[in-house]
BAZAZA-381104 format. One record per atom (N, C-alpha, C): x, y, z. Coordinates in steps of 0.1 Angstrom, whole numbers, plus 5000, padded with zeros to 4 digits. Layout:
N
XYZ...
//
This chain:
445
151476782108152276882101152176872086152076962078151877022065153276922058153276852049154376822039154476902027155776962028156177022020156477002007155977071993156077031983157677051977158176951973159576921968159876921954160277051944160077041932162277041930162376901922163476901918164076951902165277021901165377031886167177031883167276981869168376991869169577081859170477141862171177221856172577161854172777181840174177131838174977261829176077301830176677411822177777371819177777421802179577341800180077461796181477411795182577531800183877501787184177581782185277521772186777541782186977521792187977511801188677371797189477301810189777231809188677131806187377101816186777001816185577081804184976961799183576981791182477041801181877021808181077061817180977101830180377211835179977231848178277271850178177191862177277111867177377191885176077301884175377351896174377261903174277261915172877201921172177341932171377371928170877501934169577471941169477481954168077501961167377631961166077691957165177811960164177771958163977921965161877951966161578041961160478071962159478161953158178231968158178291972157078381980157278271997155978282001155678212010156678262026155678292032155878362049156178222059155678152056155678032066156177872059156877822066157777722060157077592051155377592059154877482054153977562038154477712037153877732024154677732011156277732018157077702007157377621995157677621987157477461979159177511970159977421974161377421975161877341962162677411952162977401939164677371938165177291933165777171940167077151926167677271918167877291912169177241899169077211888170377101882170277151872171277261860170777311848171577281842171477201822172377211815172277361807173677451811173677561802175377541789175077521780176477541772176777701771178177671767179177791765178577851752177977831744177177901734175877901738175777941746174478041748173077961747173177821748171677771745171677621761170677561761170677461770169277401775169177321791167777281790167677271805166777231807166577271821165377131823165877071836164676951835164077011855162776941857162576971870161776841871161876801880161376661887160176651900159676671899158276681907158176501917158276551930158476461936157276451943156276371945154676361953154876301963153476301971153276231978153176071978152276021964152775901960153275891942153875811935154475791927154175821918152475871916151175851905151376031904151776081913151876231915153076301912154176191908155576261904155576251892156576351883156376391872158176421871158076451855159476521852159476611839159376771838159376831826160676911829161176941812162177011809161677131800162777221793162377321786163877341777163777421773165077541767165277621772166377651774167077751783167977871768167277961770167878111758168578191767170178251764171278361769170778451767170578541776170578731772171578781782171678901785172678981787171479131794171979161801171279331810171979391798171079521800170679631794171279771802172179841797172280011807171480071803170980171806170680281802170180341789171380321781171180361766170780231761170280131766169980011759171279961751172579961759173579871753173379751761174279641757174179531761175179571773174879541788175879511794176079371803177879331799178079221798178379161811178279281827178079241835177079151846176679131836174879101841174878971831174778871831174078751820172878671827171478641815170778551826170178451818169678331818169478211813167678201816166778221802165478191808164978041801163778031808163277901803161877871803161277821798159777811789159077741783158277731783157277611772157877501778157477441791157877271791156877191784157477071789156976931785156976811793156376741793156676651807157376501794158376501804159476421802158776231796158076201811157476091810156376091810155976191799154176161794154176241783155076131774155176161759154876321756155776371761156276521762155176661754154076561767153076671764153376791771152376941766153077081773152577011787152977161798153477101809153077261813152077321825151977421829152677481837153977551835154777591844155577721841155377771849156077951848157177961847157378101838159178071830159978111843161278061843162078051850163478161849164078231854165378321845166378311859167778281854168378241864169478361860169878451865171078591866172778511869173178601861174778551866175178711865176378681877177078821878178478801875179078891866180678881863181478891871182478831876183478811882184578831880185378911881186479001871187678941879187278901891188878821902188778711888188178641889187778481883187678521868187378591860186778591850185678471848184978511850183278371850182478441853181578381851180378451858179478331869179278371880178878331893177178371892176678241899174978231901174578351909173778431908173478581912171878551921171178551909169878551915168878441910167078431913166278381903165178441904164378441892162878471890162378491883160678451884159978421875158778501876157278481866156478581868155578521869154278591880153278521882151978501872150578471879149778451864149178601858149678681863149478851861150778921854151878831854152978861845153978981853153678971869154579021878155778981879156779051880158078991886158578941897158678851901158778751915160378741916160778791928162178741934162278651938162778511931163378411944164578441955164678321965165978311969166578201971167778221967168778111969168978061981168677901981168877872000170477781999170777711986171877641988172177691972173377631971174377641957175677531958176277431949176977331949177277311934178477331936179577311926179477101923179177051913179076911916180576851905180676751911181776681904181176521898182576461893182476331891181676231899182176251913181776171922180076211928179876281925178576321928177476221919177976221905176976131897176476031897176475961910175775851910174275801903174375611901172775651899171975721899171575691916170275721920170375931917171575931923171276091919170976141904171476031894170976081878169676041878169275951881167775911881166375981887167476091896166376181899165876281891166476281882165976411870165976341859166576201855166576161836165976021843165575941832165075851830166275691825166275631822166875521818166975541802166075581799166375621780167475711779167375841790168575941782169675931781170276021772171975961771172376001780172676071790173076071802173175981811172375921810172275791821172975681808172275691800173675551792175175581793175475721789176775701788177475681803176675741812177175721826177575541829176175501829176075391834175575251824175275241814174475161804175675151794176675241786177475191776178775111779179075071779180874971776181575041768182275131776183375191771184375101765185075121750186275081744187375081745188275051750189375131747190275121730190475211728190975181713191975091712191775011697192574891698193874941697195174851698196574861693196374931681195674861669195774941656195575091655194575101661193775241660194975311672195475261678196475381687197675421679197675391666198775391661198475481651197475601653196375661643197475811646197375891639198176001645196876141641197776241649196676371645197576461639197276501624198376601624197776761624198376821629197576911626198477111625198077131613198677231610197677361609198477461617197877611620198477731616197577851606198277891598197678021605198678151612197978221616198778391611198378471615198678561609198878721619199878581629200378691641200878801639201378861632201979021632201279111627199979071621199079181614199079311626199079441619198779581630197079521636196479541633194979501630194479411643194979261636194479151642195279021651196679091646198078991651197378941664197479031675197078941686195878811689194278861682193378761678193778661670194678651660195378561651195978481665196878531672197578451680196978361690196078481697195278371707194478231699194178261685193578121681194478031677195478051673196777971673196877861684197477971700197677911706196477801716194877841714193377751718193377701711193877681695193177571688194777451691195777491692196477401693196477331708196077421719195777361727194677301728193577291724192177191724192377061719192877081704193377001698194276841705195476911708196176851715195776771721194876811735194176761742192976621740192676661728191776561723192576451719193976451712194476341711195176321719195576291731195676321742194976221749193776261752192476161755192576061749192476061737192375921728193575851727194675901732195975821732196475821717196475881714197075871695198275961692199175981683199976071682199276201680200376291682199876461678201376501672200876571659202176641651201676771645202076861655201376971655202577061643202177161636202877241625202477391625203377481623202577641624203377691612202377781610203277901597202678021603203178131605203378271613203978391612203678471614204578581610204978601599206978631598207278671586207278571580207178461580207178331572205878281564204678391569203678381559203278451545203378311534203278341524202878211519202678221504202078101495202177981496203778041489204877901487205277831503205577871512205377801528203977741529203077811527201977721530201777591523202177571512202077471502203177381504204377421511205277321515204977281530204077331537203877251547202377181545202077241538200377121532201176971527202077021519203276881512203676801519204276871534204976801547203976721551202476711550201676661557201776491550202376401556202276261547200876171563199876151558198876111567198475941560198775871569198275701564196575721563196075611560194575601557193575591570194675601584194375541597194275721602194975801597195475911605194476061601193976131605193576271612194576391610193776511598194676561594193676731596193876841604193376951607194177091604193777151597194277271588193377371596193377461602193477591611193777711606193377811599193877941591193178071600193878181605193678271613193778341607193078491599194078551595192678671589193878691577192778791567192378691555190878731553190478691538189678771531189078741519188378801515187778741501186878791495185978741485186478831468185678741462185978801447185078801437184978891427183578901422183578741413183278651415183778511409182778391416182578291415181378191416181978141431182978161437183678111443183278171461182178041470181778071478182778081491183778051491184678021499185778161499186178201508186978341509189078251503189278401495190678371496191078421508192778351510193178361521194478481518194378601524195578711524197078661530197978631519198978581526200278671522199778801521200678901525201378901537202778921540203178951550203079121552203279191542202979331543202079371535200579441542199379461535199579561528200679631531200679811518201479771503201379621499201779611491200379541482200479591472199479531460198979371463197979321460197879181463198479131450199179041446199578921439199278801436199178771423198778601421199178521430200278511434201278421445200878451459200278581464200178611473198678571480198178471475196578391481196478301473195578241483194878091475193678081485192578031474191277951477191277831490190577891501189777781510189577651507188977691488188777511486189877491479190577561474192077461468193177421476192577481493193277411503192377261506191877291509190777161510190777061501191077071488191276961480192476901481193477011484195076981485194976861495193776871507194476811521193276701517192176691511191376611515192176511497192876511491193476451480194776341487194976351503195576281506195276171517195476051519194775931524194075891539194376081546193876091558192276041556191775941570190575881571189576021578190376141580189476271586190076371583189676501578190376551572189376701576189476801584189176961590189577021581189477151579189977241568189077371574189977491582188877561589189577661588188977781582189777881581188278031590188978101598188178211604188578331600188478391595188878491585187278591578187678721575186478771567186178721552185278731545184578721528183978781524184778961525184179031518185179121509185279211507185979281495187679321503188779331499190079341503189879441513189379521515189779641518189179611533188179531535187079501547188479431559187979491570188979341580187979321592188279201604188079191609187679231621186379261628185879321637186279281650186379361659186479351677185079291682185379211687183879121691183779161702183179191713182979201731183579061736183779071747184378941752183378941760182978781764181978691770182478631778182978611791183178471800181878381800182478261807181278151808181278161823180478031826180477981839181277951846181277931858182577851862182477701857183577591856183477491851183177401864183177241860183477131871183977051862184377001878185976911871184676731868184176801856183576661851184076681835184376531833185276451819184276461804185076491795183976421782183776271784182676251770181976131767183576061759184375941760185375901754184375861738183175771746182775701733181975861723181475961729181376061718182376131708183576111716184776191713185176071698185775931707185875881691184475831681183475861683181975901671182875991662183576071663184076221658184876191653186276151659187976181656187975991652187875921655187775791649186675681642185975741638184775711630185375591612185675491610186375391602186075461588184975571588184275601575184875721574185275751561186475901557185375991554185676071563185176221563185876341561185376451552185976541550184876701552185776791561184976901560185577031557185177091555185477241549184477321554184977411561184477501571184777641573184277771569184977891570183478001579184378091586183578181595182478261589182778271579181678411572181378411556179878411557179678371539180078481532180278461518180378611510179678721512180578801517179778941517179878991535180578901539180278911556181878921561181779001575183379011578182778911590184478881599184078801611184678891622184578821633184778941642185678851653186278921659186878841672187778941685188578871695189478941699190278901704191478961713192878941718192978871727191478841735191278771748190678611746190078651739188978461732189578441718190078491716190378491696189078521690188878451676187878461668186478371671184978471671184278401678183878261671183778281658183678121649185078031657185778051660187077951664186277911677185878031686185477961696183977911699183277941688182377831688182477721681183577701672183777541667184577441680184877521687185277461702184577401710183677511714182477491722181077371717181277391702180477271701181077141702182177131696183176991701182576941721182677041723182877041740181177001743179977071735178577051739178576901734178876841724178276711714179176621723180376621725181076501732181076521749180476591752179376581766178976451774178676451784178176351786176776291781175876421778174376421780174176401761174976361754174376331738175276191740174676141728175176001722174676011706175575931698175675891683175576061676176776091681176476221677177376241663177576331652177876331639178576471634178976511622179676641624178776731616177976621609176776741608175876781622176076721629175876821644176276961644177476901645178777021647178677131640178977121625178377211619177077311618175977231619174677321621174977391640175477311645175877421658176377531656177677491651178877631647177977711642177477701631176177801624175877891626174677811638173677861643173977951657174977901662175777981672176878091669177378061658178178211657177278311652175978291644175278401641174378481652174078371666173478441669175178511680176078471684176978521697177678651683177878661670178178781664177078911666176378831669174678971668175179021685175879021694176079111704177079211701177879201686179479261687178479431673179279501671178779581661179579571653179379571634180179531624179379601613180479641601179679711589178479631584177479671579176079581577176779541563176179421555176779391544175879451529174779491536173879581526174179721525174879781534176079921534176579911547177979911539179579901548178980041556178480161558178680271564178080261571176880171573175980161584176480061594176580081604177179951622175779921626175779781627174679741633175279561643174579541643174579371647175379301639176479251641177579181634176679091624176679051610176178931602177378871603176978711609178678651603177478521605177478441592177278311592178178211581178878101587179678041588179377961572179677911565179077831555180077691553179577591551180477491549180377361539180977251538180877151527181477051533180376891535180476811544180676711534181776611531182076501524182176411531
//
């Protein structure tokens, strides 16, 4: 009898849900009439919630000298109707240009791969649909799905990681190779404060102001939470937004040299013809009134306010537009992810971040001068939810010694490309709608 060729690969997908990650194991094939011609693809994908990921496949031989392991990159797109709009019923994940894992990651001949997801409107997610790839004529090939497995914690065994990673990757350290810490007495006596300034009643945007209110305070939370540390959460809202409140609750903030201090601004902003790369912040409660000296303040003269006091970490994130008063913020399309699994963040990536002994300060806003941002009533603003999503990809299981200049070149590079599905005025003429520009700009101390 014919032995059947056994190609294994693995897929991981993280989910900004409760858990960091979900983790598919999918079996398919590709052609073949008779069972001994099949060669059965054995399947494990990492996909993140921003639209990028990797894909490993494990080639299992007959003897040892014959097994191999290449990965690739995995790029998000989205189906097409008719008119060539994006439709967001349809999402598919391709993959390309490998390398073999353990042979100093030379290329690797192997045909791209594109895995379909279909929307799920009971669930909101999107569910594994189909696969295929093209032959050496650049045909389109239908696979079929023979199995599909939702995987959890307990699934991660060794031997099961070692069937697709190696002993070097962080996956397998943080699994099994690191010594977790638990934080000392001192360090649990570390607090999070964290204050969110949003700009619920707007006609416009009130509802997107709210939903990021209530995700950032709940993510938040949750992280200190995990870490066991205090949380002293603060909001300014509604009719209570204005200058002078904001400045008495930046005041309220008293943070020891031990403690974690996160400033959150939802709202409206805008730019000025002035040297000043950072958007002011609209802290009108009623927009049909003239703007006022008192009525805004500078991104960075929030930032200095907060990073001027003895917190050892110090966020400063405001998602808002940076272009002229009159500009506001755009309706983004809403995107589900995958479904999640109930698998945990990395603890030791989490405190790399939020407990690091060395004082860090960042300043972070959605959209450079000249750019609006965009969002909506169901995800909030999409910069809010990709400064999420990358927290969620870096403290993963599958990275280690990871840093917030990570974070930031993520946020980046991911809100520019997840803005390019939404339409927004072009910043070379407001009259023209094209592909949202929104790139994020920031200052890392």
């Amino acid at each position: 009898m014919k032995t059947k060729n056994l190609l294994t690969a693995l897929f991981i997908f993280l989910s900004n849900a409760v858990y960091a990650q979900s983790f598919y194991e999918m079996v398919f094939h590709f052609g073949g009439t008779k069972p001994s011609e099949i060669s059965y693809i054995k399947a494990f994908y990492l996909l993140n919630d921003d639209g990028t990921g990797d894909m490993r496949i494990s080639y299992t031989g007959a003897t040892p000298g014959e097994s191999f392991i290449i990965e690739c990159g995995l790029k998000q797109g989205f189906g097409l109707d008719k008119e060539k709009n994006y439709d967001y019923s349809k999402m598919y994940y391709t993959g390309k240009d490998f390398i073999y894992v353990d042979r100093e990651n030379k290329p690797a001949e192997f045909p791209p791969i594109t895995f379909w997801f279909k929307y799920n409107e009971e669930y909101d997610q999107y569910d594994p649909w189909a696969v295929m790839s093209k032959d050496l004529k650049g045909n389109t090939l239908q696979g079929v799905i023979d199995e599909l497995k939702l995987l959890e914690d307990k699934d991660f065994t060794k031997e099961f990681v070692l069937t697709y990673f190696t002993k070097d990757d962080e996956i397998y350290k943080n699994l099994f190779a690191t010594n977790i810490r638990a934080l000392t007495p001192e360090e649990k006596k570390s607090k999070m404060y964290f204050l969110v300034v949003a700009d619920t009643d707007d006609e416009q945007i009130g509802p997107d102001c709210l939903k990021d209110k209530e995700k950032q305070l709940a993510y938040f939370k949750k992280i200190a939470d995990k870490l066991e540390i205090g949380f002293i959460p603060s909001e300014l809202s509604g009719k209570e937004l204005n200058r002078n409140n904001l400045l008495q609750r930046i005041d309220a903030i008293t943070p020891t040299k031990n403690d974690i201090v996160i400033f959150h601004y939802s709202g409206h902003g805008y730019s000025k013809n002035d040297n000043r790369q950072f958007p002011y912040l609209d802290l009108r409660y009623d927009k049909d009134i003239p703007v006022r000296e008192g009525d805004e303040i500078n991104m960075e003269d929030v930032y200095e306010l907060i990073k001027n006091k003895p917190g050892r970490l110090n966020l400063v994130i405001s998602d808002c537009c940076n272009w002229h008063l009159s500009m506001s913020n755009m309706q983004s399309a809403n995107i589900a992810n995958p479904r999640p699994s109930p698998v945990g963040l990395s603890l030791e990536n989490m405190k790399a971040l939020f407990m690091d002994p060395n004082r860090t300060s960042l300043l972070i806003t959605a959209a450079q001068k000249g750019e609006v941002s965009a969002g909506n009533a169901v995800s909030g603003g999409i910069f809010s939810g990709q400064f999420r999503d990358a927290l969620q990809k870096y403290m993963g299981i599958n990275y280690q010694n990871i840093t917030w200049e990570q974070i930031t070149q993520n946020v980046r590079t991911q809100t520019v490309t997840v803005a390019g599905y939404s339409n927004c005025p072009r910043p070379e003429n407001p009259q023209v709608i094209g592909a949202c520009k929104q790139t994020p700009v920031y200052k890392l101390n």
